[in-house]
C-alpha positions in Angstrom: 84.0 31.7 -37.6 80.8 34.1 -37.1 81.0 35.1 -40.4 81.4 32.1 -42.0 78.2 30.6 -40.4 76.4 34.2 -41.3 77.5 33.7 -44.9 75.9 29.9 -45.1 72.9 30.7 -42.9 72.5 33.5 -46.0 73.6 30.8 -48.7 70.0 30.4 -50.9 69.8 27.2 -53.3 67.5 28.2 -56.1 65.9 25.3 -58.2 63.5 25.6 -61.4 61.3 22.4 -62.4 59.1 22.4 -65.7 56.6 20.1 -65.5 54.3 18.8 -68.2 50.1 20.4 -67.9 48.7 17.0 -67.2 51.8 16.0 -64.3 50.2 17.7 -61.0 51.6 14.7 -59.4 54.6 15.0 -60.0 54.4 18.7 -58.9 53.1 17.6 -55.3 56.0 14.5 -55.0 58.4 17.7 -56.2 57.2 20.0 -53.5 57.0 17.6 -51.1 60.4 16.3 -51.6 61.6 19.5 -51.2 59.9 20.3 -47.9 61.4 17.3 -46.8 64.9 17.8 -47.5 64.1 21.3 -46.3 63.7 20.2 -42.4 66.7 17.7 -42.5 69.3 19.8 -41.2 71.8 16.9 -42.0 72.0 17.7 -45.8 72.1 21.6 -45.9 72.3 22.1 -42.4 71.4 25.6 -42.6 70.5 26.5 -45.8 67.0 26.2 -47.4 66.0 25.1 -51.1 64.0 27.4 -52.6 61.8 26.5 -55.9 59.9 27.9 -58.6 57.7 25.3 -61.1 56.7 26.3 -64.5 53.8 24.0 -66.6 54.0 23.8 -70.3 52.3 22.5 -73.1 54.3 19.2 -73.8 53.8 19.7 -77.4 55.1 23.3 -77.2 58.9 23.4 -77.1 58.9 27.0 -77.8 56.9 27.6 -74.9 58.8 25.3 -72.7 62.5 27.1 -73.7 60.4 30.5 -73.0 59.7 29.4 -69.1 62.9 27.8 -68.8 64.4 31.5 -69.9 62.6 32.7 -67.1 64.0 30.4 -64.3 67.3 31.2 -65.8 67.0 34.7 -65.5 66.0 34.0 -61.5 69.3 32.4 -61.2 68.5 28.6 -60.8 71.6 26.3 -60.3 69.6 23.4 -62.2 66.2 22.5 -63.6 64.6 19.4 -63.5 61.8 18.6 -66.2 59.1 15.9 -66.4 57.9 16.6 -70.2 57.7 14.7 -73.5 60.1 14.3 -75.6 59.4 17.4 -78.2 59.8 19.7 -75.6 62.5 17.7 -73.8 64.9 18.2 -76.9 64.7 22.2 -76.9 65.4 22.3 -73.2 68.4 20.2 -73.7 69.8 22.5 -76.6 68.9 25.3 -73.9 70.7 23.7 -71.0 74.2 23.1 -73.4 74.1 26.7 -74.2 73.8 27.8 -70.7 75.4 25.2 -68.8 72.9 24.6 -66.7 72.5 20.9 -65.4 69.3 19.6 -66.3 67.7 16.7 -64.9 65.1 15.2 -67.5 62.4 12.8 -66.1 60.5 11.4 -69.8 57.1 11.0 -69.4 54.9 9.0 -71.5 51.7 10.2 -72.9 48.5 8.5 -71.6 50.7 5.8 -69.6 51.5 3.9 -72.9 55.4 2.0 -73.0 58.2 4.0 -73.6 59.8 4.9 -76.7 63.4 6.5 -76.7 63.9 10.1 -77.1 65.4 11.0 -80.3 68.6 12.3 -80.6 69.3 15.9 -80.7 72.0 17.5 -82.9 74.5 18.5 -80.4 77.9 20.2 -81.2 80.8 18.3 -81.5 83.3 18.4 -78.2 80.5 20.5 -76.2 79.1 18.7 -72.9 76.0 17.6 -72.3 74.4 18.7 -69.8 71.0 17.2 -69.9 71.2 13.7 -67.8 68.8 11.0 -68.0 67.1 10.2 -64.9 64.6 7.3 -66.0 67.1 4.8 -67.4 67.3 3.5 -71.4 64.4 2.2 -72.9 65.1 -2.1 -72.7 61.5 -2.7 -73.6 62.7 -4.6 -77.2 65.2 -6.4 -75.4 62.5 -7.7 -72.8 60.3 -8.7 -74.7 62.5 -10.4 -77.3 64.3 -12.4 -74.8 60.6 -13.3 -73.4 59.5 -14.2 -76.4 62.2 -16.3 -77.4 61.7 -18.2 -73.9 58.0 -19.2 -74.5 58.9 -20.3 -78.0 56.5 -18.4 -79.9 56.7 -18.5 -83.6 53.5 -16.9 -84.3 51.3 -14.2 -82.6 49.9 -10.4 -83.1 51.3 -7.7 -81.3 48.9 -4.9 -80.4 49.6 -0.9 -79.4 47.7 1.6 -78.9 47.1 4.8 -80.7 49.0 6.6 -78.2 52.1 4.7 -78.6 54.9 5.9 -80.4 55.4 2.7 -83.2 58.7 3.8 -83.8 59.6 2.2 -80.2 59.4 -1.5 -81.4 61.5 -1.3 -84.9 64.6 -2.8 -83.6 62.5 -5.4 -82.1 60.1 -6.3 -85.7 64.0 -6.4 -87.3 65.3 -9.2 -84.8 61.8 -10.8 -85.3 62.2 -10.6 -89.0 65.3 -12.1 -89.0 64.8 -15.4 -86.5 61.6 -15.9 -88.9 59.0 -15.0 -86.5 55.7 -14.3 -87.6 54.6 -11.1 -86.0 51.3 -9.1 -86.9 51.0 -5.6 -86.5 47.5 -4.3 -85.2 46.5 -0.4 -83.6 44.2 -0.5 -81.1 41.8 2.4 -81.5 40.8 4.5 -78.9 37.1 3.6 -80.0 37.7 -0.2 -79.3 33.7 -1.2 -79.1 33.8 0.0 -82.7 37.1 -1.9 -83.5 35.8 -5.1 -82.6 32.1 -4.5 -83.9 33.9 -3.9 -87.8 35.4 -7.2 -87.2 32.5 -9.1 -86.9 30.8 -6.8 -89.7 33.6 -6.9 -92.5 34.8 -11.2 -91.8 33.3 -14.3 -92.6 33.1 -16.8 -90.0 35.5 -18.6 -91.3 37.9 -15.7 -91.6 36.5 -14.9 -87.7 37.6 -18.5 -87.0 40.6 -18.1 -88.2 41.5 -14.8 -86.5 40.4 -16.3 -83.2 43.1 -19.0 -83.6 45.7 -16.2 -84.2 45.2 -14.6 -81.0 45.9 -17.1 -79.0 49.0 -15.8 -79.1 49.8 -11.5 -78.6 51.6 -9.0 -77.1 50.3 -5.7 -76.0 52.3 -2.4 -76.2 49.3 -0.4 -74.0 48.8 1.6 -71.4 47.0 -0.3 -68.3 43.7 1.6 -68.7 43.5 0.8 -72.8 44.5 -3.0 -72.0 41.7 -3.4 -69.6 39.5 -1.8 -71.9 40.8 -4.0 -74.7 41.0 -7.5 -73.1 36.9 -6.9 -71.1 35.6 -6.4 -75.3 37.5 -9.4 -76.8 36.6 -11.5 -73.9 32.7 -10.1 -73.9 32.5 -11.0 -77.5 34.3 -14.2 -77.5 37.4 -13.6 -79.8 40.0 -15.4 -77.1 39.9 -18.8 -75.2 40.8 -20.2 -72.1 44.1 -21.8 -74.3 45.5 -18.3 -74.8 48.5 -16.6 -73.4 49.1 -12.6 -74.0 52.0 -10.6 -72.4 51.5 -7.2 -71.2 54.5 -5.3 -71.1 54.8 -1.6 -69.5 57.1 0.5 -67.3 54.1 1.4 -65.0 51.3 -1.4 -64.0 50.6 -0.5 -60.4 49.1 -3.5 -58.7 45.9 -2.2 -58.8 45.7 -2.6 -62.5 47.8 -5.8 -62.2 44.7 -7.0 -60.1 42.0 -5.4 -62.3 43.6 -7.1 -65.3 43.9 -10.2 -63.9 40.3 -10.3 -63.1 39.0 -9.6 -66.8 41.0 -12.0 -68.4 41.3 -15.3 -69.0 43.8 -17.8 -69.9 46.8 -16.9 -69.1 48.6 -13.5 -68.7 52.2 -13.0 -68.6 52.8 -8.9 -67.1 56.0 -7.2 -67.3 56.5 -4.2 -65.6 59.7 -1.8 -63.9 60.3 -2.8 -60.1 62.3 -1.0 -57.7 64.1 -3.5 -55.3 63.9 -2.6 -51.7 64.5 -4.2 -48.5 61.8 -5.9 -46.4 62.5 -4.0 -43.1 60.3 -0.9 -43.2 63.5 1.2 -41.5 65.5 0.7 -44.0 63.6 1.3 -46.6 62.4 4.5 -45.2 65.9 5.4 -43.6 69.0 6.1 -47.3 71.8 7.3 -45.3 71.5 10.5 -44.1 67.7 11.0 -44.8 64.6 10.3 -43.5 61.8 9.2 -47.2 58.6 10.5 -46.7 56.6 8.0 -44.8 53.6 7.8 -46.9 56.2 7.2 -49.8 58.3 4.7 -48.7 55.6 2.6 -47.0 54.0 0.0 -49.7 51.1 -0.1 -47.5 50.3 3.3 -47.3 47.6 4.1 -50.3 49.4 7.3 -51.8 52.6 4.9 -51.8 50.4 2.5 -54.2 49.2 5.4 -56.4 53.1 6.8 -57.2 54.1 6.8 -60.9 56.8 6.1 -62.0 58.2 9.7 -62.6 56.8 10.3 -59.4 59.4 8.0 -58.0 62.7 9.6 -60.3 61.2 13.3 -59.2 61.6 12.9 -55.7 65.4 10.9 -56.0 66.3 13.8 -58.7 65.4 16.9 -55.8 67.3 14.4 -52.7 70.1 13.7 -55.1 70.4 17.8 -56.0 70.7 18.3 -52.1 73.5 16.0 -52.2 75.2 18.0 -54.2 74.6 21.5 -53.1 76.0 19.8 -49.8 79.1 18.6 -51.5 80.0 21.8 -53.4 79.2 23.9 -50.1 81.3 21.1 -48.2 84.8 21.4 -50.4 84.0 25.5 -50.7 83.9 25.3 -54.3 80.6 27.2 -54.4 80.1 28.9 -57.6 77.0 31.8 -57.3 75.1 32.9 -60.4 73.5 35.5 -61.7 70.9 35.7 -63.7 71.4 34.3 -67.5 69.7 36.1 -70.4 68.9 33.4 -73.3 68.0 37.1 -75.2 71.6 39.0 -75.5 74.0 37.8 -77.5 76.7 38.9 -75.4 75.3 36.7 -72.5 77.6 34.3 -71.7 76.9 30.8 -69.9 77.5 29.8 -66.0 80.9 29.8 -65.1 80.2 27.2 -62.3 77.9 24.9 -64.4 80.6 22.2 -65.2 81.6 22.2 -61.5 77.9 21.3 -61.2 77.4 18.8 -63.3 80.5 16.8 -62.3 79.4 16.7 -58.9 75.9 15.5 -59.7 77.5 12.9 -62.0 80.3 12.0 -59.2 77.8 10.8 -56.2 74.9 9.0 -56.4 71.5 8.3 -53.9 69.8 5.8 -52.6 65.9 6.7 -52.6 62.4 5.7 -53.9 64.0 4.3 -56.9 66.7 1.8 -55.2 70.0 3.8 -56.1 70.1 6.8 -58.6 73.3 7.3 -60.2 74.8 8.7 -63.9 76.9 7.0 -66.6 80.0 9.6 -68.2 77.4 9.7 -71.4 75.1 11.1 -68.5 72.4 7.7 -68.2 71.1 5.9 -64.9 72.0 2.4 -66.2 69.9 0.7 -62.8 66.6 -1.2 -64.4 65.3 -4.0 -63.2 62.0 -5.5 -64.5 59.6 -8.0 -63.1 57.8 -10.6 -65.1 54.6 -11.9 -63.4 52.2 -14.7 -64.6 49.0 -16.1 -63.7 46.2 -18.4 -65.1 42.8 -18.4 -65.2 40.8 -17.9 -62.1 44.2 -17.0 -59.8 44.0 -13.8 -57.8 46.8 -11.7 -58.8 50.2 -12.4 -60.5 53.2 -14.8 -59.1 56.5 -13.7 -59.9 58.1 -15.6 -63.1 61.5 -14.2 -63.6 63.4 -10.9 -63.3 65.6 -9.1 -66.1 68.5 -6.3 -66.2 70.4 -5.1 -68.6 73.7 -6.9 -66.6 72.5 -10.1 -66.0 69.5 -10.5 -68.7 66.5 -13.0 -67.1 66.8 -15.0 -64.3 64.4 -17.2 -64.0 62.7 -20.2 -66.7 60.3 -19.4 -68.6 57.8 -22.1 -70.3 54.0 -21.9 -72.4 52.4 -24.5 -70.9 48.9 -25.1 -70.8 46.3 -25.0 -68.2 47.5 -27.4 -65.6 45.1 -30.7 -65.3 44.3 -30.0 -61.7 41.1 -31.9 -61.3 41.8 -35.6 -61.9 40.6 -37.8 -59.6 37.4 -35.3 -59.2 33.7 -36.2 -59.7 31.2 -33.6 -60.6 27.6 -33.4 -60.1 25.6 -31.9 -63.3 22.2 -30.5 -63.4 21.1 -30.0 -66.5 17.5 -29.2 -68.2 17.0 -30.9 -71.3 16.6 -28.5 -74.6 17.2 -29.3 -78.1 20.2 -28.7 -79.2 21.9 -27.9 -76.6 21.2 -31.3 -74.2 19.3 -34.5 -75.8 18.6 -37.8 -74.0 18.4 -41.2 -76.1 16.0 -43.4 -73.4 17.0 -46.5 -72.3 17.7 -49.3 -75.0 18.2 -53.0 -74.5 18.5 -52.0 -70.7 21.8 -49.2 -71.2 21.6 -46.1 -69.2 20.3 -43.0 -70.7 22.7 -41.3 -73.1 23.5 -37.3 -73.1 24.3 -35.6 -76.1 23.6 -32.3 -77.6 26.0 -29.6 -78.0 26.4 -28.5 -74.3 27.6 -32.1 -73.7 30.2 -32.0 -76.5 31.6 -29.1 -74.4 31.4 -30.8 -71.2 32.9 -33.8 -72.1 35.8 -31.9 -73.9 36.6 -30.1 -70.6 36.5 -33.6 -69.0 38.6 -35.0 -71.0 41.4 -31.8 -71.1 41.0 -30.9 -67.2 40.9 -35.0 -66.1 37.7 -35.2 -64.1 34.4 -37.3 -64.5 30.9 -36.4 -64.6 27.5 -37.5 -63.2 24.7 -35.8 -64.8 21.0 -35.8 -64.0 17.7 -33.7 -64.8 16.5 -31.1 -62.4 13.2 -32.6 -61.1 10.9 -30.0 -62.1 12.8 -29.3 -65.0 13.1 -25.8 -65.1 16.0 -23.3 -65.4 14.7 -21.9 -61.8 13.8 -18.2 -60.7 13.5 -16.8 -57.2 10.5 -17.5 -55.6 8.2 -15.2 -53.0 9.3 -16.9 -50.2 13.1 -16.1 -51.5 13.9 -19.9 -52.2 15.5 -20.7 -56.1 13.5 -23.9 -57.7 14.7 -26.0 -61.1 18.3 -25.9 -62.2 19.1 -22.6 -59.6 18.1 -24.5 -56.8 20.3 -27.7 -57.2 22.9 -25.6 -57.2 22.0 -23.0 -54.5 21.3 -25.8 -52.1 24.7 -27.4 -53.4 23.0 -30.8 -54.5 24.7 -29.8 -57.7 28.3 -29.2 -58.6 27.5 -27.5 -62.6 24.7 -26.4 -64.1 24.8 -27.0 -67.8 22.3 -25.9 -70.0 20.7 -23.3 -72.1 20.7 -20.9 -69.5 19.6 -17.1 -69.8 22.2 -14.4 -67.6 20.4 -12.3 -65.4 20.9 -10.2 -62.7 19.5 -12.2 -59.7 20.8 -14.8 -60.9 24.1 -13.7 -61.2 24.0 -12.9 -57.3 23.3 -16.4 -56.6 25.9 -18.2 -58.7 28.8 -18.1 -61.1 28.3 -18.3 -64.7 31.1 -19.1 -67.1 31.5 -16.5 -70.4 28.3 -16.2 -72.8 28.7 -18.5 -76.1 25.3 -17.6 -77.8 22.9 -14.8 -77.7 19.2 -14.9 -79.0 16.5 -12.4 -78.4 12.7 -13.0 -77.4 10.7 -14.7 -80.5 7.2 -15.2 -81.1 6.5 -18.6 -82.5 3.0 -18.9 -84.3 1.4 -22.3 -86.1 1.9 -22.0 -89.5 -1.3 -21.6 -92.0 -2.4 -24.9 -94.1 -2.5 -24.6 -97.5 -4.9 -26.2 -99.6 -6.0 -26.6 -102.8 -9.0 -23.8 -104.0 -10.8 -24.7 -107.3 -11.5 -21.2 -107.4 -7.6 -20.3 -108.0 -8.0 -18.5 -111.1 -10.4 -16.0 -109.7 -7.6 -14.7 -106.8 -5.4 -12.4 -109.2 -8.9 -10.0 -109.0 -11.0 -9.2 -106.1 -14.6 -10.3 -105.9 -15.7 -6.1 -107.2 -13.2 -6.1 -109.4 -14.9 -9.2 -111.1 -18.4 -8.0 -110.4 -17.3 -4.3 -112.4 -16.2 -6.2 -115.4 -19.0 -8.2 -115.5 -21.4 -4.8 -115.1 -19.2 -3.5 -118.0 -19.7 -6.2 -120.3 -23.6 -5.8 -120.0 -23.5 -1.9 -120.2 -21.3 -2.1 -123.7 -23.1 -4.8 -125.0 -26.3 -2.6 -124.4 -25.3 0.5 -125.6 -23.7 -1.8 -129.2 -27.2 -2.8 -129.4 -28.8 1.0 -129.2 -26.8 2.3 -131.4 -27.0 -0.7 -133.9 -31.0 -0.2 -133.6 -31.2 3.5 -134.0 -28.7 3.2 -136.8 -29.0 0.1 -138.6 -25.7 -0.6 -140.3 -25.9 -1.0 -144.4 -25.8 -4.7 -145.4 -24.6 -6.1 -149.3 -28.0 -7.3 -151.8 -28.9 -10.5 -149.8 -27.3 -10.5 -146.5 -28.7 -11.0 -143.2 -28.3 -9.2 -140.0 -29.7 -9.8 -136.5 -29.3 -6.7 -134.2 -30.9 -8.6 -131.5 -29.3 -7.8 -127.6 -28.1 -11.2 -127.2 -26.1 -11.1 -130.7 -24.5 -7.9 -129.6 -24.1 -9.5 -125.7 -22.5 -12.1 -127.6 -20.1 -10.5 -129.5 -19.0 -7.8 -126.8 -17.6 -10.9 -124.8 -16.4 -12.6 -127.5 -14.0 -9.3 -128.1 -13.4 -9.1 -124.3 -11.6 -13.0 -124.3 -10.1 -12.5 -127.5 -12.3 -14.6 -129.9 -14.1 -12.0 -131.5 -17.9 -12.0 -133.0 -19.7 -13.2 -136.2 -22.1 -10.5 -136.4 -20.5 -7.2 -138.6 -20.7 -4.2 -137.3 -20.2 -1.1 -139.9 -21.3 2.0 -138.4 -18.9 4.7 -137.2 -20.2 4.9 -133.7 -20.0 0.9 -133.3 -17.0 1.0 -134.5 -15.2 3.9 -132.6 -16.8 2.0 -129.1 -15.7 -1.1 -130.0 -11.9 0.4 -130.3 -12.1 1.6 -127.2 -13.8 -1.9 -126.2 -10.7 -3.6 -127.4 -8.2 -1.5 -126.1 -10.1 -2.0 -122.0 -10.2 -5.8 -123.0 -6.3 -5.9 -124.0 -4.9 -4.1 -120.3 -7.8 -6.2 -118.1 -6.2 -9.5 -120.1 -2.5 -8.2 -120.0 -3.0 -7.3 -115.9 -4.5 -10.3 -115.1 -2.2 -12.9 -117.1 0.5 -11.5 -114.8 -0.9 -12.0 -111.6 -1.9 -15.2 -112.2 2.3 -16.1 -113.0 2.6 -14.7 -109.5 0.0 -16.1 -107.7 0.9 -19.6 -109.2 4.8 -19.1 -108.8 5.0 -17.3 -105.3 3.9 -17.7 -102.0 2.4 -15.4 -99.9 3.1 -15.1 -96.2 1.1 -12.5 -94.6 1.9 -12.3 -90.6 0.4 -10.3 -89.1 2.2 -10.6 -86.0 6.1 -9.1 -86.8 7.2 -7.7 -82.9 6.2 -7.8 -79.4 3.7 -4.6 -79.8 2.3 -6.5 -82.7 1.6 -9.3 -80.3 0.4 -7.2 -77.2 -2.1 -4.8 -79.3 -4.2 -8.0 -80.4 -6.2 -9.8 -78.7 -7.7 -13.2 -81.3 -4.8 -14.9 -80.4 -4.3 -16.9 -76.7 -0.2 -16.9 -76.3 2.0 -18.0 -73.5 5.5 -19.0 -72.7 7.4 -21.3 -70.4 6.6 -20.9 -66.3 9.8 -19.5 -64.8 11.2 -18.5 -67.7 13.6 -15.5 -68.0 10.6 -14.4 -70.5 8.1 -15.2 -68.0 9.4 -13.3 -65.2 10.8 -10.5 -67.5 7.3 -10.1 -69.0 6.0 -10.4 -64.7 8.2 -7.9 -63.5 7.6 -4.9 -65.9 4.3 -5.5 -65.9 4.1 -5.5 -62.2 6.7 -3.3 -61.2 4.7 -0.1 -59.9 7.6 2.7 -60.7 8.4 1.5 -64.5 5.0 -0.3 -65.3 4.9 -0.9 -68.9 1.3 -0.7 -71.1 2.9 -3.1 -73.3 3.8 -6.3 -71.2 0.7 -5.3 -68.7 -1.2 -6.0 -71.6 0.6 -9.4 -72.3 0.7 -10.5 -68.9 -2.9 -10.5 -68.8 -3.0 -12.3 -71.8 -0.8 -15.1 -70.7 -2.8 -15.2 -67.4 -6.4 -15.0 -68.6 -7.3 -18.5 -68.8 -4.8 -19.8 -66.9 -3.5 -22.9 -69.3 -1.5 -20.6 -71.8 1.7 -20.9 -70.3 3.6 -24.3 -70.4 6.4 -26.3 -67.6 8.1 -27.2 -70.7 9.2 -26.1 -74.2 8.0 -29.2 -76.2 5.0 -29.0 -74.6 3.8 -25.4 -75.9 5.5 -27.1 -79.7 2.5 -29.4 -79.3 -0.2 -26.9 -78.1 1.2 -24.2 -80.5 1.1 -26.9 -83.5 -2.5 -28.0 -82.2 -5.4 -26.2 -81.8 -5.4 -25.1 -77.9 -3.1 -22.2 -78.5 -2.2 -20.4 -81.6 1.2 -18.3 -80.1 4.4 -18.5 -77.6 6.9 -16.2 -76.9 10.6 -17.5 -77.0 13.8 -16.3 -75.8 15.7 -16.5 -72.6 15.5 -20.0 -71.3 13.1 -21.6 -73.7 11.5 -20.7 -77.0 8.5 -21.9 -78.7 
């Protein structure tokens, strides 16, 4: 009996893992399962685990059958892996060969959905000895039956460029044959730039119609690419509060179930893997004859809420290889091992690894993952999913329905719309009247005043959806309303600050301060600050035909025409030209004046002129006349045809370095205080809005309560120039 217990108190239990470079994780849950198991003296009473872990590329199988090799050669009595699949196929060709049971956790790259492993060629009537501790991929069966259950006949179905597209074949085939209309998209990892194309390459009405599309999709992501992905389209308005998108992935902890909830809107149907587990704390921490790890089994506990997935399989796979070690020491069918050699070809495989891999296949454990257990063909068939749903402006999820691969979905399933929740409900609206977003038609015949306007359209369609009725009224200083010295909100802000007001619908700029004071729904329209200047009158000059020349350019033509018609005359008078018996000719400085302007307008001259020199300058004479006429017959076409607008005013700096021009803008504008604060602000003071708020402030009657009323004092002759943008333009 002494010996006995000396030869199990020397008994060692020697395990190998290989875990992928980027799973440090599931290296801690591994070590920490083992350190578990290794103070419970109720599995292996006396004898200890004892571990060696290998990382690997997981795009490097050769480098992954090289470390597995050297566990072998340490004498391991099984390896567990959390890799990819490339490597995961080399290891299982490894583990055939050298009957070593292998317990393969898949991991997915970058948290996107699962695809299935490939199948490796395996010899015919040779055991396999790889099992397959994370259970079949059902994602296509999910998300087909899901599908089906919300009736959808048309929608897009989005993955990311991590996922393996391969995954969803069998489900585009079953789609393709019940006549479903499914779109294909990939979500690049640069999705800013994605959606910015979109708006560059489409036409609205192409935009339109792609909005209407994806009202209905499906996204194959991982959690951190569909937050990403839903925060841009919603930012940029491409979805509506009328869409519904499903989210399906193995692993969406409920942190990013709550994060994803928050950036969307609509409504969001989430499916996800869930491990049942029993309310009572004991016995979820408490699987027979072991004690979980508290801060694992707890859902309270925050390393408990950060597990993965393979986190969860790692630790079952190193409780449910203690099991076993206890079973095969238990019956006394113990098999030792030396070391392997994957080198010799004379090495030849474990003699106990069948033994092994029966026993691991025979009993099963309850753990982190509910109950772990293996199929003959070597699968865990337990899966269960979750589907969760929630509409817009709900805190997290609600549980929808369930689904496994036994019973299919339990639970109904229906696309409704957004429930009309408010009828019965009166709302107070403040609004602040600007064209074209609010109009009011006065009172006629004695008939209340009449909203319209485009924000109105909108309001009265969410009335008439959601059920509830509206009173609506001006803010009485009617402005949009900024925070005041003494901390107080006026206009539009304060109605609804001081809760006199229910909505505020108008026009209204997003800004920070504001944004701390109340809620604002999604931006429809954004516009930028504009200067609005009165436009020049034209009128009618008599003087027209002069423009196409300047004023010198006139007075040089003019001084050129005298100077030729001079120097025609000198050399006419020092050189008289030889005239026929009987003719006359008159040489006089007003003949030759005369005749030097009839060449330059094209009419010629009556007086001959037959000397060399006269006639050599009055070629070159002709040829001046012929580009001066030529030049200045085309810029009078232009100047007749086209209209000049010179501004001199084309930006903000344009504005700010001049100083002709009074300007102003609406009182408690976002442009007003925007302009106030960085030219006030003593650590970011800016030369170019110091200079404009003096501007706006030096007489003291630039700036306006209203936008129509700097229209009027822009188009008249008390100001010449507003800036626009924000709340109001003009």
């Amino acid at each position: 009996m002494l010996l006995t217990s000396l030869f199990l108190f020397c008994v060692c239990v020697f395990a190998g893992a290989i875990f992928d470079e980027s799973a440090r994780k599931d290296d801690e849950v591994f070590r920490m399962a083992v350190a578990d198991l290794n103070l419970n003296n109720e599995i292996l009473e006396t004898e200890k685990i004892t571990i060696s872990v290998e990382f690997v590329d997981g795009n490097n199988p050769f480098q992954a059958v090289q470390e597995a090799c050297e566990l072998m050669n340490r004498g391991i009595l099984a390896l567990v892996s959390s890799i990819g699949c490339m490597s995961a196929g080399s290891l299982q060709t490894l583990a055939d060969a050298m009957h070593i049971p292998h317990l393969f956790i898949q991991k997915s790259p970058a948290g996107s959905p699962r695809s299935a492993c490939p199948p490796t060629g395996r010899v015919p009537g040779t055991d396999d000895y790889t099992l397959m501790v994370r259970p079949q991929v059902y994602l296509n069966e999910v998300i087909m039956q899901v599908v089906s259950e919300y009736g959808w006949q048309k929608f897009v179905l989005f993955y990311d460029s991590n996922f393996d597209i391969r995954g969803i074949e069998d489900f585009l085939d079953r789609t393709s044959q019940q006549g479903l209309d499914v779109s294909l998209q990939k979500v690049e990892a640069n999705i800013n730039m994605m959606i910015t194309s979109l708006f560059r390459t489409m036409r609205t009405e192409e935009l339109h119609r792609y909005r209407d599309t994806l009202r209905r999709a499906v996204l194959f992501m991982s959690p951190a690419t569909a937050k990403a992905f839903i925060s841009e389209v919603v930012e940029t308005n491409l979805v509506a509060f009328d869409c519904h998108w499903i989210l399906i992935n193995e692993e969406i902890s409920d942190y990013d179930l709550q994060d994803l909830v928050m950036k969307s809107i609509g409504r969001l149907t989430v499916i996800r893997q869930t491990f049942p587990m029993p309310p009572n704390a004991t016995q979820r921490c408490v699987k027979h004859n072991h004690r979980i790890n508290g801060a694992l089994c707890d859902p309270k506990n925050a390393k408990s809420q950060q597990l993965e997935i393979t986190n969860r399989y790692i630790y079952d796979s190193v409780l449910l290889l203690a099991n076993t070690f206890h079973k095969k020491l238990e019956d006394r069918k113990w098999h030792s091992m030396a070391s392997l050699s994957c080198i010799r070809k004379t090495s030849k495989p474990w003699q106990g690894g069948k033994s092994m891999l029966d026993t691991v296949k025979k009993f099963g454990v309850s753990g982190l993952t509910s109950f772990l257990e293996f199929t003959d063909n070597g699968t865990n068939p337990n899966i269960f999913f979750e589907i969760l749903g929630t509409n817009y402006g709900e805190d997290r999820g609600r549980g929808l329905a369930t689904w496994d691969p036994v019973h299919g979905l339990n639970g109904t399933l229906s696309d409704r719309k957004l429930e009309n929740n408010m009828r019965g409900v009166v709302l107070r609206v403040v609004t602040v009247l600007e064209e074209p977003f609010v109009m009011v038609s006065e009172n006629v015949l004695g008939k209340p005043k009449k909203y319209q306007g485009f924000s109105i359209d909108v309001l009265d369609a969410l009335a008439n959806y959601l059920g509830f009725k509206y009173e609506i009224f001006v803010a009485p200083d009617h402005k949009y309303g900024s925070l005041q010295p003494d901390g107080m909100w006026n206009g539009l802000m304060g109605e609804l600050v001081f809760k006199r007001a229910d909505v505020g619908l108008s026009a209204v700029t997003i800004t920070p301060e504001r944004e701390g004071a109340v809620d604002f729904t999604t931006r429809y329209m954004d516009y930028s600050v504009g200067v609005l200047l009165r436009k020049a009158e034209r009128t009618v000059d008599m003087f027209a035909c002069l423009a196409p020349f300047d004023l010198s350019l006139w007075a040089c033509i003019a001084g050129t025409v005298l100077l030729v018609g001079i120097l025609v005359y000198l050399l006419n008078w020092l050189n008289p030209p030889r005239l026929p018996m009987g003719a006359v000719s008159s040489t006089t400085l007003y003949n030759s004046m005369w005749f030097v302007y009839g060449s330059f307008v094209q009419q010629g001259g009556e007086v001959p002129y037959t000397t060399l020199a006269t006639r050599m300058m009055m070629g070159v004479w002709w040829m001046f006349a012929l580009i001066v006429i030529s030049s200045y017959t085309a810029n009078l076409a232009a100047f007749l045809t086209i209209t000049r607008i010179e501004n001199s005013i084309q930006s903000l700096q344009d504005l700010s370095r001049q100083t002709d021009l009074p300007y102003g803008t609406v009182l408690d504008s976002a442009v007003y205080d925007q302009v106030r604060s960085k030219a006030m602000n003593p650590f970011e003071r800016d030369p170019m809005y110091s200079q404009m708020w003096r501007m706006i402030n030096r007489t003291g009657d630039n700036n306006v309560d209203e936008s129509k009323e700097g229209i009027r004092k822009c188009c008249g002759a008390a100001l010449h120039g507003g800036l626009g943008g924000g709340d109001k333009s003009f």
